[in-house]
N, C-alpha and C positions, 0 to 999 in steps of 0.2 A: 504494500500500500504506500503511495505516494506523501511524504511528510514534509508538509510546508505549514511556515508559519510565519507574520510579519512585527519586525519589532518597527515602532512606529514611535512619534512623539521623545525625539534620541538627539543630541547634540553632536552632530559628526563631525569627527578633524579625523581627514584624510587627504593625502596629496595637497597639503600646503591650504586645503580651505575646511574652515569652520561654515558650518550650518545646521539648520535645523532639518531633520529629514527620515528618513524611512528604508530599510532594507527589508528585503524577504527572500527565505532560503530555502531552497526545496532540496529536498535528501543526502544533505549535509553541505550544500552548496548553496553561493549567492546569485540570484536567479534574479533579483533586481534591486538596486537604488534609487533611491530621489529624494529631491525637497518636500518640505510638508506644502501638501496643498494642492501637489502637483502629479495629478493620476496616481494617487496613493491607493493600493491596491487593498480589496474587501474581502479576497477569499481567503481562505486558511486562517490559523489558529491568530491573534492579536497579542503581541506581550507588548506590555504599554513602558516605557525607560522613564519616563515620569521627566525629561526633560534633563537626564543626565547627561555626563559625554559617553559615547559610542566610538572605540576605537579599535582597529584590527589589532588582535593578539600580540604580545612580546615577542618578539624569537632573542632566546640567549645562547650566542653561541660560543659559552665560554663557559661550563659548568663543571662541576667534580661530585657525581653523584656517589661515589663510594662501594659502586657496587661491580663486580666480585670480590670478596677478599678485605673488605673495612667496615662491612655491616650495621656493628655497631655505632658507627659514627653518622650513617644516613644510607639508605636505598633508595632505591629508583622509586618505590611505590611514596615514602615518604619526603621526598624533596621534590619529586611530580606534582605530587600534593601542596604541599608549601609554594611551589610555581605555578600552579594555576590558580591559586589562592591572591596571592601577589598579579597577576594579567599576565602571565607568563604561558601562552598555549603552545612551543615547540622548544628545544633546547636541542645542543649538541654539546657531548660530553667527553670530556678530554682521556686519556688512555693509563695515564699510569695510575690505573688499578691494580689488584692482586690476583692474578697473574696482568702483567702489565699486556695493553693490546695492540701486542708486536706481530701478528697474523691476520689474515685476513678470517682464519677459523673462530678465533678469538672472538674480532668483529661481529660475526654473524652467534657469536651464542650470548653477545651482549644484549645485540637488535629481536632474539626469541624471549630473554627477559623481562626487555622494556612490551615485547609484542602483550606480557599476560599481566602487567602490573601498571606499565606509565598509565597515569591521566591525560599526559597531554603528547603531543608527537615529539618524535627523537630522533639523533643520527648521534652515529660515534665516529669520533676521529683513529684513525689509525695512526701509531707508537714507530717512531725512527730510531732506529740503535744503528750503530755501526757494521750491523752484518745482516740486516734487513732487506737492502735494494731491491731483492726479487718481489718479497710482497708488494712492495711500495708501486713497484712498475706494474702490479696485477692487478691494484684497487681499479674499481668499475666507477666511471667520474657521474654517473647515472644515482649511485648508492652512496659511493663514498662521500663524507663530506672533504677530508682533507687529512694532510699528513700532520702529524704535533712532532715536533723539532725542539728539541730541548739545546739551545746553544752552552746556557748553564744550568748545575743540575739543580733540580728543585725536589718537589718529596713524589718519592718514585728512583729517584735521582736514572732517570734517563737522561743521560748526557750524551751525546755523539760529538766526539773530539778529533775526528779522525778526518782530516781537510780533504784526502780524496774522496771519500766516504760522502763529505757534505756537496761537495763539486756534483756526484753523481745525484743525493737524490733533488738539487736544486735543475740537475741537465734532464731528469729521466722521470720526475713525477709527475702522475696524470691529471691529476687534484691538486688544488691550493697548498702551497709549503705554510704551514701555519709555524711560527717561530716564537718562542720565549728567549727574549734577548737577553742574557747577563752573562758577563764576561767571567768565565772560571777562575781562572788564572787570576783577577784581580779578587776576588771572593776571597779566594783561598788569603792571600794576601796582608789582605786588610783584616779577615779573622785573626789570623797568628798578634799583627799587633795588638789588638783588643786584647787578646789572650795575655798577651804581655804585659800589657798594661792594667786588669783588672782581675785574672785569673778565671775560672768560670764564670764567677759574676760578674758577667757584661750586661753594663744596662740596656734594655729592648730600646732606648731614647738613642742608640747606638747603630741600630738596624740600617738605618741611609746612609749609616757612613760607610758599615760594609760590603752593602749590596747599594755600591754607590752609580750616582749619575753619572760616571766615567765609566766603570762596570757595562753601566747600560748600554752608551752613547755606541762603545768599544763595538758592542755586539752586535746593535741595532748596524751599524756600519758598516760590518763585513757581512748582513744579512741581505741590506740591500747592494754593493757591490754582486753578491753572487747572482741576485734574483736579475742582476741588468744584463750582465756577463749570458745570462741562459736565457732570456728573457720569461724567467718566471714566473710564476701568478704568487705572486707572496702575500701574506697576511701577517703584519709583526701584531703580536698581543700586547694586552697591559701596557702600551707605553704609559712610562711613571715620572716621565723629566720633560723640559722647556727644552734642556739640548736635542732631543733628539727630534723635535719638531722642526728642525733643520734639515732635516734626513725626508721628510715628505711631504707632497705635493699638494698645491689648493689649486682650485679652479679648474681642473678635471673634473666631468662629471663621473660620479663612481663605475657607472657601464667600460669605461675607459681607461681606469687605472690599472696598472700589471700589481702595483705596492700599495698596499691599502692597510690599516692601522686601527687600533680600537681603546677606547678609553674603558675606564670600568668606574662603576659607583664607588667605590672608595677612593680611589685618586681625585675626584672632583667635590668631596665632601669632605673630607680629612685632610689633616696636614701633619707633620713633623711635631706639633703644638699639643699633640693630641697623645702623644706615646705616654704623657706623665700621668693622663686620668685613665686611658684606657689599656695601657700594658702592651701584655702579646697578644692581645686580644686580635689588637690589630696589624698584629706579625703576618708580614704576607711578601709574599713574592711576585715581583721586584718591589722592594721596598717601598710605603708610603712615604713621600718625602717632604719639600720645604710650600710652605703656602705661595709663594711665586710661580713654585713650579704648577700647583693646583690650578691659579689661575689662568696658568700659559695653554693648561688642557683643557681648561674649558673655551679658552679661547679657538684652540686649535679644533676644536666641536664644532663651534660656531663656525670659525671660515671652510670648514668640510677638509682641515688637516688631517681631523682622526674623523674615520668614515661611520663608524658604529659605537655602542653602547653594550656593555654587558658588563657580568657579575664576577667571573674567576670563586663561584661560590664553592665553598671548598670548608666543607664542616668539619671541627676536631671537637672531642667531647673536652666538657671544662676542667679537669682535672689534667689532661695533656697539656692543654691552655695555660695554667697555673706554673709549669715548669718553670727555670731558668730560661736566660736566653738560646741558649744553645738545643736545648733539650725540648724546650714548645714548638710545636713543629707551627710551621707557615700555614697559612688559612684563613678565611672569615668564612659563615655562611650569610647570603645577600639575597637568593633568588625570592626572595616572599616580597622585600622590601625597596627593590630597586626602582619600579616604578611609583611608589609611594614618593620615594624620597628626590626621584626625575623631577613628578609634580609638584614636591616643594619646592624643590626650586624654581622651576616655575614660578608659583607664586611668590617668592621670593624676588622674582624679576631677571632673574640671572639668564635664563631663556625660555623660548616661548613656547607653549603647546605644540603649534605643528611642528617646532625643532623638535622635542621630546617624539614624537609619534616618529617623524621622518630617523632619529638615530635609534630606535629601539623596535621597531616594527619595518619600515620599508626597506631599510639602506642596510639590517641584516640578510633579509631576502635576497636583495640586491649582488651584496657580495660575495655568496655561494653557490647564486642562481639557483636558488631553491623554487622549486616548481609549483606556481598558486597559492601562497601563502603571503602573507608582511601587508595585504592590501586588501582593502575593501574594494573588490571589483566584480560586476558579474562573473561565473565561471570560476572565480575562487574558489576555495575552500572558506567555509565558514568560522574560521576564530575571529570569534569579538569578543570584547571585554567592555564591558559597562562601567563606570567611573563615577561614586559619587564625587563630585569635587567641593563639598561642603559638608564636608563628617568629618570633625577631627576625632581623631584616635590617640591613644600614646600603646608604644610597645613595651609588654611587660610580658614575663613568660607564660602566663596564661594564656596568649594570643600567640605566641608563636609556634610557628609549626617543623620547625627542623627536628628531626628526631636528635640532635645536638644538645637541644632545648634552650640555645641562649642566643642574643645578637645583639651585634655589637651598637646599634640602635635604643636598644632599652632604654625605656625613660624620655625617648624623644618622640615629642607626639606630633603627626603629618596631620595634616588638613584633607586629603584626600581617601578614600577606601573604594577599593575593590569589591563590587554589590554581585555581580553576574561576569562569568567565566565559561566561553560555550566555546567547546574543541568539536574540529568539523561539523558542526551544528545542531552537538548534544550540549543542552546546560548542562554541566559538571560541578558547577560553583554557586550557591544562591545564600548570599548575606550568610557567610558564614556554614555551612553546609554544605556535604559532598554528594555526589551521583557517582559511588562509585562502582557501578554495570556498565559503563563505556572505557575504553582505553584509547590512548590513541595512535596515529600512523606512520610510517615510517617516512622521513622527510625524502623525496625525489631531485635529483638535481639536474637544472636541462643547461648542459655543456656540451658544447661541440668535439 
């Protein structure tokens, strides 16, 4: 039987315009748009938005759900959850899990996991080591999202140090080189003297210096050198410094870029200012660092320097957290909270609604050419998220949903909340409440 239904009376920001207006979706598809007023259609079921915003789904493609192999820290079914909660309807999930996912076999028993448990739609990135190349040259650019390149090691510690090794898979990969830039060799470094200088107790206020914007700059430089050299499709992640917004490109439309870049919610909200009240809370990799730099990345948002938005959510339980420096492993989890805290800023004035839609919904579509999804358009796929944008909330762990159970948020309360949450055009989300008899699909990518 044919399931259509029209959400009506909706504030739509999509493609750079706000209005007032109407969609309707027939069997998990958007089957039409419009202004209110204007041939709004009478058949099928009527969900009324009561005059909220209507925006297409999140895509984060920068996540760490923890699953195989870290369980206790979060799974697929429990951080799916928390993301579609937060307007997060697809994610793509980074590899160094336990067994790390250096195979394409690996891959495909991730994509059967996410197939019985996500909420919302997935893709996993395939794991680069130094003796990998065949898989890498065999990923299907139809399935795969991309390759994750660890230039320095992070937790997992997939590191690939090996410069023929990096020459082949920037010459020979069929999918986006996705890259985490930090300079080993300078890590290592700058460790020993902290080490020297304070013995184990290194202060986490300490974090930027070791995993410094030279570390970054270092790495980010020789990622883009390689990717021009082969002319390859690169994605650097997390950039965390003003220097390396030197390293990439404005005024390319994103369709156009080979070198494309991504900011994440805690580099645009945190600063260097913040390690003394919040510890290793907000221990992460590449470093949070000086509020100059925060600025330079927001700025580099706005002029289309860093192309997208996402989380690097990456949950530890609190007691791992509690460690020493050395010993707290790197992490925050974000995905519930990122677009809460996009739209405070927003109202905070820093930028505007269609920027927030345009880097967390269209321009992640965009840059993996992920197929029907990032946009409200007929022939889509149906993820929208409903927005009240007049409910303040505050986060306290009663409200949070990582199976972690903490964030590093707490106590700050947005102006925004997430009401409705519909993946391929089952509501899974309603004011607090799950539908969980729908999972969702596996993301497609249309690359030549």
């Amino acid at each position: 039987m044919e399931n259509v239904f029209t959400i009506r009376n909706a504030f739509i920001v999509n493609e750079g315009r706000k209005y007032n207006g109407w969609i309707t979706i027939r069997d998990g598809v958007i089957a039409q748009i419009g202004e209110s007023g204007l041939k709004e259609p009478v058949t099928g079921k009527i969900f009324d938005a009561g005059g909220k915003l209507l925006i297409p789904g999140v895509i984060d493609c920068h996540v760490h759900f923890r699953e195989p192999g870290a369980t206790r820290k979060g799974d697929i079914f429990t951080e799916s959850r928390a993301a579609a909660a937060g307007g997060v309807t697809s994610f793509m999930e980074m590899p160094n899990t336990v067994p790390q996912t250096t195979t394409l076999d690996l891959l495909e028993e991730k994509c059967s996991l996410a197939s019985a448990k996500s909420l919302v739609n997935y893709s996993f990135f395939l794991g680069a080591t130094n003796d990998n190349i065949r898989e890498i040259e065999n990923a299907n650019p139809g399935i795969v999202g991309g390759v994750k390149l660890f230039f320095g090691s992070s937790t997992g510690n997939m590191l690939v140090d090996n410069a023929h090794v990096l020459e082949e898979i920037f010459e020979r990969s069929p999918v986006p080189v996705v890259a985490h830039c930090e300079d080993e060799a300078m890590i290592r470094y700058n460790s020993a003297l902290m080490k020297e200088k304070f013995g184990e107790e290194v202060p986490v206020s300490m974090h930027p210096l070791i995993r410094s914007s030279e570390a970054c700059y270092k790495s980010s430089e020789q990622a883009v050198k390689l990717a021009q050299k082969f002319n390859t499709r690169l994605h650097i992640a997390h950039v965390s410094t003003a220097a390396e917004m030197r390293l990439l490109e404005n005024g390319l439309p994103l369709s156009q870029k080979r070198i494309t870049a991504e900011a994440c919610v805690h580099y645009l909200w945190f600063c260097d200012e913040d390690y003394q009240r919040l510890g290793t809370k907000i221990k992460v990799n590449p470093a949070i660092k000086t509020a100059s730099d925060r600025e330079e990345l927001l700025r580099g948002l706005l002029n289309n320097k860093l192309d997208i938005v996402t989380t690097d959510h990456a949950p530890h339980l609190p007691d791992e957290k509690k460690q020493s420096y050395f010993k707290a492993p790197s992490g925050t989890p974000l995905v519930q909270h990122s677009l809460p805290a996009m739209l405070e800023m927003c109202r905070l004035g820093k930028i505007t609604l269609e920027k927030v839609v345009e880097k967390m919904c269209h321009a992640p579509a965009d840059c993996y050419n992920i197929e029907r999804r990032g946009y409200l358009r007929p022939g889509y796929f149906a993820d929208l998220v409903i927005v009240d944008p007049q409910s303040p909330w505050t986060v306290d762990p009663g409200n949070i949903l990582y199976k972690c159970g903490w964030s590093v948020f707490e106590g700050i309360t947005f102006n925004s909340q997430v009401t409705h949450t519909f993946v391929n055009g089952n509501l899974i989300y309603e004011n607090g409440k799950f539908d969980h008899s729908f999972t969702g699909k596996r993301l497609t990518f249309n690359r030549k």
